[in-house]
N, C-alpha and C positions, 0 to 999 in steps of 0.2 A: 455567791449562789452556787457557782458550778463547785466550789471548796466543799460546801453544804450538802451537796448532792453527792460526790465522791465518799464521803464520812457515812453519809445511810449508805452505800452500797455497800460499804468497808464493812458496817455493822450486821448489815444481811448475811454476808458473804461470811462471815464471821458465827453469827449466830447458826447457822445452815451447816456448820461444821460441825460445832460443840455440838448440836443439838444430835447432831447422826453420831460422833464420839459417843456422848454420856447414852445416848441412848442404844448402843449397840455395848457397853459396857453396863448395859442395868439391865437389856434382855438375856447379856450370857449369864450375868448373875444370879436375875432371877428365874430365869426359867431353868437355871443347871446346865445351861450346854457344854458340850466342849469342845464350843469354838470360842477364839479368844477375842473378847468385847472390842478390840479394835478395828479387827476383820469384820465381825458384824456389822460395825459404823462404817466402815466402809460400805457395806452392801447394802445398808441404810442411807448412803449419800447417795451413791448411784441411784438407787429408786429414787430418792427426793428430785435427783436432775434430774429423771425420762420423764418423773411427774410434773413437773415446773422445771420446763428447758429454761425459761428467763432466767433463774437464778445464779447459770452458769460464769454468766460473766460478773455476779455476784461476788460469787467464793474464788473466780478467778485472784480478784483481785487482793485476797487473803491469802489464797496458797500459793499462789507464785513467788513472791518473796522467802518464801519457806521452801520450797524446791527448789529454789534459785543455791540457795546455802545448807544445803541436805549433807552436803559432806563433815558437815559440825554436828548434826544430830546422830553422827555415825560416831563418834569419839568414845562413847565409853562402850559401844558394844566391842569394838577396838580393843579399848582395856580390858573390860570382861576379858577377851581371848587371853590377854596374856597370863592373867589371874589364874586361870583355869587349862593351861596348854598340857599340863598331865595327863589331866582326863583327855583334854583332845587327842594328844597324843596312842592312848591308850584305847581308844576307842574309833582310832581313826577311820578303818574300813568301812564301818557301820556308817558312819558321817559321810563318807562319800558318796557309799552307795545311795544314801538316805537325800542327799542334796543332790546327784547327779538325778534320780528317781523321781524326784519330784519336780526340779526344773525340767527335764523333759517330758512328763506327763501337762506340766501346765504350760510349756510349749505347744505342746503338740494339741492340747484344749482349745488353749488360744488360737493359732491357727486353724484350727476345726470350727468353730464358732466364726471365726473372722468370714471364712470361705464362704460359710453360710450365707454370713448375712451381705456379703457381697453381692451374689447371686440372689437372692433375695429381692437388694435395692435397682439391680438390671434390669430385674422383669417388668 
């Protein structure tokens, strides 16, 4: 039974994903955006969790084994680099600027929002 009941949460948790993936890859598609469909499924998971908190230990139990082993889903953007190190090379400044720019802009987001909502849960 308890076997039974792990497998529907595994399927929830499961479905709760694909469903904010494909569905965040059909809203950039079709609506044009140019945000890229997996980022949008992301901001389509998150709203699914704030709207049904239960689900979280759901999908926990799907993405954690995939975060646990993130370092393997990292191997061919790896290769990519080496494939392509001319251009990096060649365009290096821009790349730097362009990632140190934007990690510290969504640091400093993050942090911003975090503060907030700190204060926020005090009051």
């Amino acid at each position: 039974m308890a076997k039974m009941l792990q497998l529907k949460n595994t399927f929830i948790g499961a479905f709760a994903i694909l469903l904010a993936y494909y569905g965040g890859v059909f809203l950039s598609a079709f609506l044009g955006l140019p945000i890229p469909g997996p980022l949008l499924g992301l901001v389509l998971l998150l709203s699914l969790l704030f709207a049904f908190p239960n689900i979280e230990t759901h999908t926990t139990l799907v993405a954690q084994p995939l975060l646990k082993h993130m370092s393997v889903l990292f191997v061919p953007a790896v290769l990519g680099v080496g494939m392509y190190w001319s251009d990096i090379e060649a365009n290096a400044m821009a790349l730097i600027l362009a990632i140190g720019g934007t990690t510290a802009l969504s640091l400093g987001l993050t942090a911003w929002v975090a503060n907030k909502l700190m204060k926020k849960k005090s009051m």
